[in-house]
C-alpha positions as CSV (number, residue, x, y, z in Angstrom):
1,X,0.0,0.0,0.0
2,X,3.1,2.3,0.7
3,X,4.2,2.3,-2.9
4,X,0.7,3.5,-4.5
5,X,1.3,6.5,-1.8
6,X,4.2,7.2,-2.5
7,X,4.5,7.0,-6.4
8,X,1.0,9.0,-6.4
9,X,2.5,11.9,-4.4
10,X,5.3,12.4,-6.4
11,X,3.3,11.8,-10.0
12,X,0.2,14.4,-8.1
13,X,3.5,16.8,-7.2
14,X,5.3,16.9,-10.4
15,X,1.9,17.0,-12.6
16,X,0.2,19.6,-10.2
17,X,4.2,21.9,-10.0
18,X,3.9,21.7,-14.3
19,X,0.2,22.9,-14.5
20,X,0.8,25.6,-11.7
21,X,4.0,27.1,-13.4
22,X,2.1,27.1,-16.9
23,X,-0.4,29.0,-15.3
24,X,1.4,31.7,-13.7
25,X,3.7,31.9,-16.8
26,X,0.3,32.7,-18.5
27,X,0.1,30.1,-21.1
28,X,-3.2,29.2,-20.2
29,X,-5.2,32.8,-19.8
30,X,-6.5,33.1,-23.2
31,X,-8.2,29.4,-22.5
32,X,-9.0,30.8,-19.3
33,X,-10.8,33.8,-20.4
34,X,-12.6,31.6,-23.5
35,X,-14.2,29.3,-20.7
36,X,-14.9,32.6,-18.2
37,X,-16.8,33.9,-21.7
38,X,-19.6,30.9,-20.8
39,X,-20.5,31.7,-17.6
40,X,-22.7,34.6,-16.0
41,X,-20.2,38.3,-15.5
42,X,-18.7,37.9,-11.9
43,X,-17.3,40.7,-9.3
44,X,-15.1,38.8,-7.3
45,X,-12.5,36.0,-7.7
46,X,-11.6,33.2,-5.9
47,X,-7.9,33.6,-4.3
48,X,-5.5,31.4,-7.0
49,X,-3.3,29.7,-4.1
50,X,-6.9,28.2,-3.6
51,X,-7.1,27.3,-7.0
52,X,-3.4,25.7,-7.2
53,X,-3.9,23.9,-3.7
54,X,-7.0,22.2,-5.7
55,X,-4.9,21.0,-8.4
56,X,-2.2,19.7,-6.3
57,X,-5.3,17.8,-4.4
58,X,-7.1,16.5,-7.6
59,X,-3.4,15.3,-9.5
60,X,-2.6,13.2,-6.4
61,X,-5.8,11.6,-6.2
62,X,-6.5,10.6,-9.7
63,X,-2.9,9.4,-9.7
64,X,-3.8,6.9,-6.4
65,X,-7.1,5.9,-8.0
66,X,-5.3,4.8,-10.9
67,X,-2.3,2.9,-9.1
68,X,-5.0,1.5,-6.8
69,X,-6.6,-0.3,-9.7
70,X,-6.4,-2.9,-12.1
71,X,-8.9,-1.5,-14.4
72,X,-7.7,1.4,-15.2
73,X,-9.7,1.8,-18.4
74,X,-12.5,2.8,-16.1
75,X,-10.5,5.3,-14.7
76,X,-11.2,7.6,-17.8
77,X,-14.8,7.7,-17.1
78,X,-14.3,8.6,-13.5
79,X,-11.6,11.4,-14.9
80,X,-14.2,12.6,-17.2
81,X,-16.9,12.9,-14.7
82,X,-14.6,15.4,-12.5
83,X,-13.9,17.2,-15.1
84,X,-17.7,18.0,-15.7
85,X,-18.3,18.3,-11.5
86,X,-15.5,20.7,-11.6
87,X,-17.0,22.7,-14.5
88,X,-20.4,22.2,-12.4
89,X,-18.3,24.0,-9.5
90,X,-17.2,26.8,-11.6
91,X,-21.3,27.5,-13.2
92,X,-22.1,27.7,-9.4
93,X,-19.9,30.5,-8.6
94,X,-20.6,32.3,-11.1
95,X,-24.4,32.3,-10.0
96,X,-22.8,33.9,-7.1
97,X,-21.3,36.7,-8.8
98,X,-17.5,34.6,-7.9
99,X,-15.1,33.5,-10.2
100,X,-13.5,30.5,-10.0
101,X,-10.8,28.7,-13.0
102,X,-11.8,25.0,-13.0
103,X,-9.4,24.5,-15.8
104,X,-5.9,24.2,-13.7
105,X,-7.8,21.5,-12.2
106,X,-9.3,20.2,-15.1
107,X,-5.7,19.5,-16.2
108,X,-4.4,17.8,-13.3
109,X,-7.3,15.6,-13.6
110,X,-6.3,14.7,-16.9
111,X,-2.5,14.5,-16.4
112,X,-2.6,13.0,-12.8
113,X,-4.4,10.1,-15.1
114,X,-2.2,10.2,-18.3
115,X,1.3,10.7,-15.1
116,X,0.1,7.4,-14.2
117,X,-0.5,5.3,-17.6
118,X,3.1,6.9,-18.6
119,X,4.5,5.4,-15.0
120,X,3.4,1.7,-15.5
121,X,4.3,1.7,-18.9
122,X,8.0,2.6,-18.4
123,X,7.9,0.7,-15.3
124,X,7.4,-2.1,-16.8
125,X,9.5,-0.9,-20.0
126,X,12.3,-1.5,-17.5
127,X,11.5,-4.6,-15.7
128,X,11.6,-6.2,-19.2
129,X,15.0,-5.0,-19.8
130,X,16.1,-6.1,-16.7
131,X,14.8,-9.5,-17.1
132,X,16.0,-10.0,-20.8
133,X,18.4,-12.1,-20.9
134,X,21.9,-11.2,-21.7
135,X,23.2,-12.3,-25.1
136,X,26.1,-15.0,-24.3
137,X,28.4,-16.5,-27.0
138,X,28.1,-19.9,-27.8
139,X,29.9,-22.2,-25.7
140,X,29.7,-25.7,-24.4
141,X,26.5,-27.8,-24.7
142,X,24.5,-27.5,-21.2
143,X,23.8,-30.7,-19.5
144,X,20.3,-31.3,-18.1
145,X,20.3,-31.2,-14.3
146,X,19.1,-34.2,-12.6
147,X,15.5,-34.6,-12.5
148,X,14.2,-37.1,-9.9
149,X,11.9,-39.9,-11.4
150,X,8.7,-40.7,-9.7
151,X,6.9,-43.9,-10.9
152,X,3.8,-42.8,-13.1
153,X,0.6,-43.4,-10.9
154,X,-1.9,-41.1,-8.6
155,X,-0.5,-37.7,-7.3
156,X,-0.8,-37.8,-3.2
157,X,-3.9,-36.1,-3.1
158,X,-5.7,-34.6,0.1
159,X,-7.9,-36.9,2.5
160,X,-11.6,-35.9,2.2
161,X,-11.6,-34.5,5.7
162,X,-10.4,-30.9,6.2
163,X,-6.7,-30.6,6.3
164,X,-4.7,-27.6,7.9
165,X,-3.9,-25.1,6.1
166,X,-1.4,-25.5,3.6
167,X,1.9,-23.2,3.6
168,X,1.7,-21.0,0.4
169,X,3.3,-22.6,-3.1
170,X,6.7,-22.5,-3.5
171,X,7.6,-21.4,-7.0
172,X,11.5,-21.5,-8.1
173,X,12.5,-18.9,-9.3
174,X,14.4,-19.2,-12.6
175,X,18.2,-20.3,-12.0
176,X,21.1,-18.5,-13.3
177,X,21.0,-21.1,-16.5
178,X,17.8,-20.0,-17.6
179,X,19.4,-16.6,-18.5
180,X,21.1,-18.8,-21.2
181,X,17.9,-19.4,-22.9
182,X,19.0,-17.3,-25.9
183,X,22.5,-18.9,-26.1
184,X,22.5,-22.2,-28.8
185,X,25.8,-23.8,-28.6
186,X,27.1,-25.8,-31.5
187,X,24.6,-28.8,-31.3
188,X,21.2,-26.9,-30.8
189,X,20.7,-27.4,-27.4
190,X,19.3,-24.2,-24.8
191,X,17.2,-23.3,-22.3
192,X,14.0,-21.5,-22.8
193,X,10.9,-20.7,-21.0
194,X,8.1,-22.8,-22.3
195,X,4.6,-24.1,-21.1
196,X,3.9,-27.9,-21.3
197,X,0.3,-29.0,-21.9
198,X,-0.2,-33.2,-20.9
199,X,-3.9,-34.0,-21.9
200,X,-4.7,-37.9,-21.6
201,X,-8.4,-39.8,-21.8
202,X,-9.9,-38.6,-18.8
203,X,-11.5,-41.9,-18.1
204,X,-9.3,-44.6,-19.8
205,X,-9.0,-46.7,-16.3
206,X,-12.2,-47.2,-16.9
207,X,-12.6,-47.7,-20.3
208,X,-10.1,-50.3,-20.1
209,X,-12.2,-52.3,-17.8
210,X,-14.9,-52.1,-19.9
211,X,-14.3,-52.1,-23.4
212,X,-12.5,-55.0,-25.8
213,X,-9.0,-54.1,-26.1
214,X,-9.6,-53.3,-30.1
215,X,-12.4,-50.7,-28.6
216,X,-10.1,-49.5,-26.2
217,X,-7.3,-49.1,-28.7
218,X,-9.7,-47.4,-31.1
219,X,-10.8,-45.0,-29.1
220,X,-6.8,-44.4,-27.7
221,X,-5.8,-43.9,-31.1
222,X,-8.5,-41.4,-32.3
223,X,-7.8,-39.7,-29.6
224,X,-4.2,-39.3,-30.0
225,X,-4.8,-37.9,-33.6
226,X,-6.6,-35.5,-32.4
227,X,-4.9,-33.9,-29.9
228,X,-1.8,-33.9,-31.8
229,X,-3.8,-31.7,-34.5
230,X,-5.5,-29.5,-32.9
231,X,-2.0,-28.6,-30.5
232,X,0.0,-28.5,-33.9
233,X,-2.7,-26.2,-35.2
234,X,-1.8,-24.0,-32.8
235,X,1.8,-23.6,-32.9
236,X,2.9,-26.4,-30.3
237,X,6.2,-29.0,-30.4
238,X,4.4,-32.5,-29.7
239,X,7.2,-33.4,-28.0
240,X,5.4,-37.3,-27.2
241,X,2.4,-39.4,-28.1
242,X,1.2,-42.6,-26.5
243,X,-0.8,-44.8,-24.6
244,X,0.2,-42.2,-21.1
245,X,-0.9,-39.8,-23.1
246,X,0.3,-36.4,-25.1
247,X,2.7,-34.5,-24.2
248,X,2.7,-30.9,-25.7
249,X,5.3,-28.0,-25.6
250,X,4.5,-24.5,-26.3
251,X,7.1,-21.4,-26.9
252,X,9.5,-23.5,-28.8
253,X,10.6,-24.0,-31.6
254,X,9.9,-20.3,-31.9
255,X,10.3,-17.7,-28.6
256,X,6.1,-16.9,-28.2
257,X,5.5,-14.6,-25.1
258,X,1.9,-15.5,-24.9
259,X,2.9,-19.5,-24.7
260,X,1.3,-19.8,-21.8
261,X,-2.0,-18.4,-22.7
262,X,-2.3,-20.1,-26.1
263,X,-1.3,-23.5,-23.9
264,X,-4.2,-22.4,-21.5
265,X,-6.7,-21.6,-24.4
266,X,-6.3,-24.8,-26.4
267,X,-6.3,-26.9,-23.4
268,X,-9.5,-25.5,-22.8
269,X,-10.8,-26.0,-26.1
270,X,-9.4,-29.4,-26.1
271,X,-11.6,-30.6,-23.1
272,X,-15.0,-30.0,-25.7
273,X,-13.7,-30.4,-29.1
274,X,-12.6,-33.9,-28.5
275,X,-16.2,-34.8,-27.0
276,X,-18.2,-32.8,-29.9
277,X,-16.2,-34.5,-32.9
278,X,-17.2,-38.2,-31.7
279,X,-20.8,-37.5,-31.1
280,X,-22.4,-39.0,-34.3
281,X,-20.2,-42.1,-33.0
282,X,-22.1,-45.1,-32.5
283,X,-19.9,-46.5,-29.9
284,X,-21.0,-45.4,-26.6
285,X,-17.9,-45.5,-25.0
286,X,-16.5,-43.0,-27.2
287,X,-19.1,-40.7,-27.4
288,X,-18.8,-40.3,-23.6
289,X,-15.1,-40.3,-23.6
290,X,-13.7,-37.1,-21.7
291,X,-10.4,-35.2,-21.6
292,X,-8.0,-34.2,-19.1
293,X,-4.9,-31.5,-19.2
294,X,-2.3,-30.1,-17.0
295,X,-0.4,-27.1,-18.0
296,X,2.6,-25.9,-16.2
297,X,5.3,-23.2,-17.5
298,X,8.5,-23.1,-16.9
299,X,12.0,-23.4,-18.2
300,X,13.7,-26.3,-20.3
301,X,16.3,-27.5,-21.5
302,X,15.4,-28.6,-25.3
303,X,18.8,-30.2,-27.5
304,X,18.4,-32.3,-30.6
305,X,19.9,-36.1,-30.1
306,X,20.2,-39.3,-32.1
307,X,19.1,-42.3,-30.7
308,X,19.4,-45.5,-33.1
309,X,20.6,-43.3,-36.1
310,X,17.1,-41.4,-35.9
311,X,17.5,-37.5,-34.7
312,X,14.8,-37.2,-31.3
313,X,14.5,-33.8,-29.1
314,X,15.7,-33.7,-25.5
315,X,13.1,-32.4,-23.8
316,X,14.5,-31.8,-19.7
317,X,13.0,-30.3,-16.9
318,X,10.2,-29.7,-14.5
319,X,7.0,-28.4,-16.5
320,X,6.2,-31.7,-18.4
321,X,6.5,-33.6,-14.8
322,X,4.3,-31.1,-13.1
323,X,1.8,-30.6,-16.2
324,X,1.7,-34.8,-16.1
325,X,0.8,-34.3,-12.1
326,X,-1.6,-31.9,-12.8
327,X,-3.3,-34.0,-15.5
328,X,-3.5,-37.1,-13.0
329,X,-5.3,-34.9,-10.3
330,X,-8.0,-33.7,-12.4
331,X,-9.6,-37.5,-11.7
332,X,-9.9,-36.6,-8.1
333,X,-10.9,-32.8,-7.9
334,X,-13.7,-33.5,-10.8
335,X,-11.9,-30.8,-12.9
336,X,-10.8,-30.6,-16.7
337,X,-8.2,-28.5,-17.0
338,X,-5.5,-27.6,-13.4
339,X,-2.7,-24.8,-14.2
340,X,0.2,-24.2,-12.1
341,X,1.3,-21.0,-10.5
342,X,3.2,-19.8,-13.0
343,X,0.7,-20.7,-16.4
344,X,-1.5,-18.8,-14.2
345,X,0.5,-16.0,-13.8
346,X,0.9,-15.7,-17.3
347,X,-2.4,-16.0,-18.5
348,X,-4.2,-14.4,-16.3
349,X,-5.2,-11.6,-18.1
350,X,-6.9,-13.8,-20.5
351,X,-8.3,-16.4,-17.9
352,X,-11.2,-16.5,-15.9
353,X,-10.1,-19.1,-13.1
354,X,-10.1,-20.6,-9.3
355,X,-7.7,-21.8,-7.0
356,X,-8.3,-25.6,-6.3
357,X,-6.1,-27.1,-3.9
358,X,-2.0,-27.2,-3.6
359,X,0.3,-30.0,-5.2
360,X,3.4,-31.2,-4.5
361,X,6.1,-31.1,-6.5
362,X,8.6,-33.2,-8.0
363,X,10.6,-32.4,-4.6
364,X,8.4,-33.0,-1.7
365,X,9.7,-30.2,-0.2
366,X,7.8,-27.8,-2.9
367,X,4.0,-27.3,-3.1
368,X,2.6,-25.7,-5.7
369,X,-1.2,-24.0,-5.8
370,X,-3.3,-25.4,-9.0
371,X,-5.9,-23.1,-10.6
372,X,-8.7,-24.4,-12.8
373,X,-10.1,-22.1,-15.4
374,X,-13.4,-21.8,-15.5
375,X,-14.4,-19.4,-18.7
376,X,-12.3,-17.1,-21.1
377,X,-12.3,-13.4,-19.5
378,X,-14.4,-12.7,-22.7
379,X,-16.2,-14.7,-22.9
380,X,-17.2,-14.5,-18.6
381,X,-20.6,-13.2,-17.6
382,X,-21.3,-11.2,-14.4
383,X,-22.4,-14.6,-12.7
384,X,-19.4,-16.5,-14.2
385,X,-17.0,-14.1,-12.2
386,X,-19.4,-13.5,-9.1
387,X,-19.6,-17.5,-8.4
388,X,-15.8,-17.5,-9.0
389,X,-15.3,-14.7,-6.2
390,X,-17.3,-16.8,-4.0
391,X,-15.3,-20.3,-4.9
392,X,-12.3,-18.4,-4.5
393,X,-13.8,-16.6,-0.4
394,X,-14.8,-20.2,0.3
395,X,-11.1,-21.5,-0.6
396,X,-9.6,-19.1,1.6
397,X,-11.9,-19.3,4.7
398,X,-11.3,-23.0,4.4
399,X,-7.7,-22.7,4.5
400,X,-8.2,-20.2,7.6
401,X,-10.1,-23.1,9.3
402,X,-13.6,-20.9,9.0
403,X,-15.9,-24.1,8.2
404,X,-19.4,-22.8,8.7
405,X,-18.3,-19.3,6.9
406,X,-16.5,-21.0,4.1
407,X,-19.8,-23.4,3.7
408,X,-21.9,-20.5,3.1
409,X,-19.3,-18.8,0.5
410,X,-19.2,-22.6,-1.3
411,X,-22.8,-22.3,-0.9
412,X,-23.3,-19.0,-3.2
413,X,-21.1,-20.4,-5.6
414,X,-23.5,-22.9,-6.7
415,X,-24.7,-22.6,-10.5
416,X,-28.4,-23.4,-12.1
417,X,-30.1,-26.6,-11.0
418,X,-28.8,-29.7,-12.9
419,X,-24.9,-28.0,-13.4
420,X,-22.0,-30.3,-12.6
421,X,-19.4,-28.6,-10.7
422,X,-17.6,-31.3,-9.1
423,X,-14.4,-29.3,-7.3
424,X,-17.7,-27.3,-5.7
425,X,-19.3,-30.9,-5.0
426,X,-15.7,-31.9,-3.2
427,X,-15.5,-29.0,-1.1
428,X,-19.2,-28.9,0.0
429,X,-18.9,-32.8,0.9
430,X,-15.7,-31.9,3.4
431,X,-17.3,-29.1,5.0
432,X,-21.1,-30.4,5.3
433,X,-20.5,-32.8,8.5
434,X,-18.5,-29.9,10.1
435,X,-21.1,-27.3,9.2
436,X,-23.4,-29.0,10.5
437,X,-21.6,-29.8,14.0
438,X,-21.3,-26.0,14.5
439,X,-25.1,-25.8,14.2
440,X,-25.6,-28.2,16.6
441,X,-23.3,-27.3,19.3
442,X,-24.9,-24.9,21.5
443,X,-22.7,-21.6,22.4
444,X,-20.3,-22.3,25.5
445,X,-21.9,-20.5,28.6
């Protein structure tokens, strides 16, 4: 909060100081005497120091309104409507036979907003600078570091009853060989930031039990097919393909800043296509097969290789383990699609979404927080956003141990009669038997 103060005071000061010193330089009488021209003939004036100590007010505060928010967009309409209050002020006075120059003020409305805009923007100007990496000259091939294996199978999920409170996800930051990511050494091989998409069948445990082995293959392979062309449709390195599933990388080949939000998007889109193209099918089973992704971002380590005489792709590092985690979980929560912190740090602008639950990571000792998206920010209504504020208040009261209060949140989340939401469905079944002991237990006297 001390920042927005600060950076407001000093954006108010040095907006309000170059509106004042135009004014008493006299640049702005004939504009003041052109808007005096509209209003009734006055006899007395209003002291200027008054008028200045208005600007310097008006500058500061538009400039915190803005900092304060992430909309700032709207901020123009609230700029415009002070600018027709102060005007307002000015038509008053003049009924009074007192003159008072709204435009000073006018103009540190105006520039206290404009101060701000030109703030972020080099702000940010300059954290991208900072974070670009330096360019390096090609050297020796980098060696992958050691990855731990864990044995393909469930992801140690949480019990059904209440857990404490989770400490908050540890995300790594990116190690000093990430900053290589633009260096290629003599055999191809770099690091770069990508995001991994894993989608698999969502219920192929199942269909296994159930259907012949040719069925079960069918469906597999049509399923396989296509995945890999809708993610190659949209720009992605199908890195593998197989009975576990797909394995997808986005941002490489090609450096794409937005890799995490086309990963996000055509996960999403993945989940439904898949289900709409088989549902002239007449085989049961695969018109009510379903599909699962987990997208994590992160960096890589991506070299060319031979193995048996054929050129393959090293593909090293953390994302396609934790987007493979992610995948697996969906089975339990009820979900589709489960990001990690950093996919939805990335794509949030884009994303509608919720926070789920946390995950552990490939070492124990790290626990990330998984978000499922629930819409497209364009495509979100106002109940689509107002049911996710209300998952999200009931996630965090239940973390804070707040059952009955986190119940009622979970509670207002709820969509139209006959919707699915099964994460909703999850958390509603942990908290109803200790809801329901708080309303039974009489107050202690």
């Amino acid at each position: 909060m001390k920042r927005p103060i600060v950076a407001a005071l000093v954006i108010g000061l040095i907006v309000a100081g170059l509106i004042i010193g135009v004014e008493v330089a006299g640049w702005l009488a004939r504009p003041d005497q052109a808007l005096a021209n509209f209003f009734p003939e006055t006899t007395k004036r209003v002291m200027p120091a008054i008028g200045y100590g208005l600007a310097v007010i008006v500058a500061m505060g538009v400039a915190f309104l803005t900092l304060s928010t992430s909309r700032r967009n709207r901020m123009l309409m609230i700029v415009a409507i002070l600018v027709v209050e102060l005007l307002g002020v000015a038509l008053v006075c003049s009924l009074y036979k007192l003159e008072f120059q709204p435009l000073p003020a006018m103009a540190a409305a105006l520039f206290g907003f404009l101060g701000v805009i030109g703030f972020v923007w080099f702000t940010a100007y300059l954290e991208e600078r900072r974070s670009r990496p330096p360019k390096i000259k090609a050297g020796p091939t980098p060696r992958a570091a050691p990855i731990s294996v864990v044995p393909d199978g469930p992801t140690t999920l949480p019990a059904a009853a209440p857990q404490p409170v989770a400490p908050p996800p540890v995300v790594e930051k990116p190690r000093a060989r990430a900053r290589r990511s633009d260096a290629v050494s003599d055999s191809g091989a770099r690091v770069c930031e990508v995001t991994a998409v894993v989608c698999d069948l969502a219920n192929k445990h199942d269909l296994a039990e159930e259907c012949e082995p040719a069925v079960f293959a069918e469906i597999t392979e049509r399923f396989i097919a296509h995945a890999i062309q809708s993610l190659r449709a949209e720009g992605a390195y199908i890195e593998s393909a197989g009975g576990e599933g797909v394995v997808a990388i986005f941002g490489y080949p090609e450096n794409d800043k937005q890799h995490a939000e086309k990963a996000v998007r055509k996960a999403m889109a993945l989940t439904t296509s898949f289900a709409e193209a088989n549902k002239g099918s007449k085989s049961d089973a695969l018109r009510n097969a379903g599909v699962h992704a987990g997208v994590s971002s992160g960096t890589m380590i991506m070299a060319p290789m031979k193995n048996n005489g054929q050129r393959n792709m090293l593909a090293a590092g953390e994302p396609v383990e934790l987007a493979r985690r992610f995948c697996i979980a969906n089975r339990f929560y009820g979900s589709r699609v489960l990001l990690g912190p950093r996919t939805f740090e990335l794509a949030s602008k884009i994303l509608v979404a919720r926070p789920i639950d946390f995950l552990s990571g490939v070492d124990v000792r790290e626990r990330h927080e998984i978000y499922e998206p629930v819409a497209l920010a364009l495509n979100a209504s106002r109940e689509i956003i107002t049911r996710r504020d209300a998952f999200w208040n009931g996630v965090v009261l239940y973390r804070e141990k707040r059952w009955a209060e986190a119940y009622s949140q979970f509670q207002n989340a709820r969509g139209p009669e006959g919707e699915e939401d099964r994460p909703l469905q999850l958390y509603l079944r942990r908290l109803e038997p200790l809801a329901l002991q708080l309303t039974n237990t009489p107050l202690d006297q």
